[in-house]
C-alpha positions as CSV (number, residue, x, y, z in Angstrom):
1,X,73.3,78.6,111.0
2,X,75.2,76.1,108.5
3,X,76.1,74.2,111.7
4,X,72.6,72.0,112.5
5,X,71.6,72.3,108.7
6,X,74.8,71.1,107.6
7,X,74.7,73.6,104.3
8,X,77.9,73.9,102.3
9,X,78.2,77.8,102.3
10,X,82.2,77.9,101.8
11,X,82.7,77.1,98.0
12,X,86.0,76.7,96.9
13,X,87.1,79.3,94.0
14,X,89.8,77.2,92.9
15,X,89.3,77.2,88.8
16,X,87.3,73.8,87.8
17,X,86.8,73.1,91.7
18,X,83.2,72.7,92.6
19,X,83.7,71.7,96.3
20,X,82.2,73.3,98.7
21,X,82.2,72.7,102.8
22,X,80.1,73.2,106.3
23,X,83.2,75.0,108.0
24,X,85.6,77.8,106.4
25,X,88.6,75.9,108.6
26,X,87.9,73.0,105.9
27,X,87.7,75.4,102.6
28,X,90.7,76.8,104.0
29,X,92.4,73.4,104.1
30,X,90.8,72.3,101.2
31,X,92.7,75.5,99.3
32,X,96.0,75.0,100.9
33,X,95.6,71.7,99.2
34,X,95.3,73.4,95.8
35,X,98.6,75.4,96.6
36,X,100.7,72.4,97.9
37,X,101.1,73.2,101.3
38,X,100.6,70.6,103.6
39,X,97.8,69.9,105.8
40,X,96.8,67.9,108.8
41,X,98.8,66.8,112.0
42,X,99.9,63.6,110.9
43,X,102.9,63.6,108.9
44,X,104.8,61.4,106.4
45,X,108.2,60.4,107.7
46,X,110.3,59.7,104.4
47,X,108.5,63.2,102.7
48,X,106.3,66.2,103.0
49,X,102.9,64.7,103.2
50,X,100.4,65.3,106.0
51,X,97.3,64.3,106.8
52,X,94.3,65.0,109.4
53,X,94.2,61.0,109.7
54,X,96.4,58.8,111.0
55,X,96.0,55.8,108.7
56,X,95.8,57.8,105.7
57,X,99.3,59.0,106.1
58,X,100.1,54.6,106.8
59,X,98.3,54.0,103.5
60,X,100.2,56.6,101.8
61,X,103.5,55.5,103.2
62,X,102.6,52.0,102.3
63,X,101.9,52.9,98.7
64,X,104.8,55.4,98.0
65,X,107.9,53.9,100.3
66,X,106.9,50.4,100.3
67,X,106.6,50.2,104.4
68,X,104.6,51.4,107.0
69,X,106.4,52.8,109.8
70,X,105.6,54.9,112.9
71,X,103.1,58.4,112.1
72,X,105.0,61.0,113.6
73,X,101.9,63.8,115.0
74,X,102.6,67.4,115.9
75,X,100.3,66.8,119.1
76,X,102.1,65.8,122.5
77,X,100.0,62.7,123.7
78,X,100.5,60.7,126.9
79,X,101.2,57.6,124.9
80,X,104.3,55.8,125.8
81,X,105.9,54.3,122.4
82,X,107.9,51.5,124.4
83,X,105.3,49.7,125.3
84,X,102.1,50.6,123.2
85,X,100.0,51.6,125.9
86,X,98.5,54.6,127.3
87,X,100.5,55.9,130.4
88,X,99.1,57.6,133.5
89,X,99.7,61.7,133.9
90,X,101.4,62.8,137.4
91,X,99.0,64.4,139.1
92,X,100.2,68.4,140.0
């Protein structure tokens, strides 16, 4: 299993590409990539870039809009934006 050996066995058939990757979730990213659809949870505010990391989408909008403002993420957290802390969950 490519898993514990960490063997690339997804190879990207993108002409001139010689990536290749441990998971097929990452090739398939990787590809989408290649096609210009965007990838990751963590998206650009001002355009259409994503990212799977959080301060690769501040670099970006550092470089490109000249400020770094808040990452917006697809993923509900129980953060509270008001006060930049982590807030409790009622318990059910």
């Amino acid at each position: 299993m490519n898993t514990h050996t960490r063997e690339t066995v997804y190879r990207c058939h993108w002409p001139g590409c010689e990536k290749s990757f441990v998971w097929e979730k990452s090739l398939n990213d990787h590809e989408k990539r290649h096609r210009g659809i965007p990838v990751g949870r963590f998206r650009c505010t001002h355009c259409e870039y994503r990212s799977s990391h959080e301060s690769a989408v501040k670099r970006h909008m550092d470089s490109n809009h000249g400020m770094a403002s808040e990452v917006v993420s697809k993923r509900t957290t129980n953060e509270c934006n008001l006060m930049d802390r982590r807030v409790k969950r009622p318990k059910k």
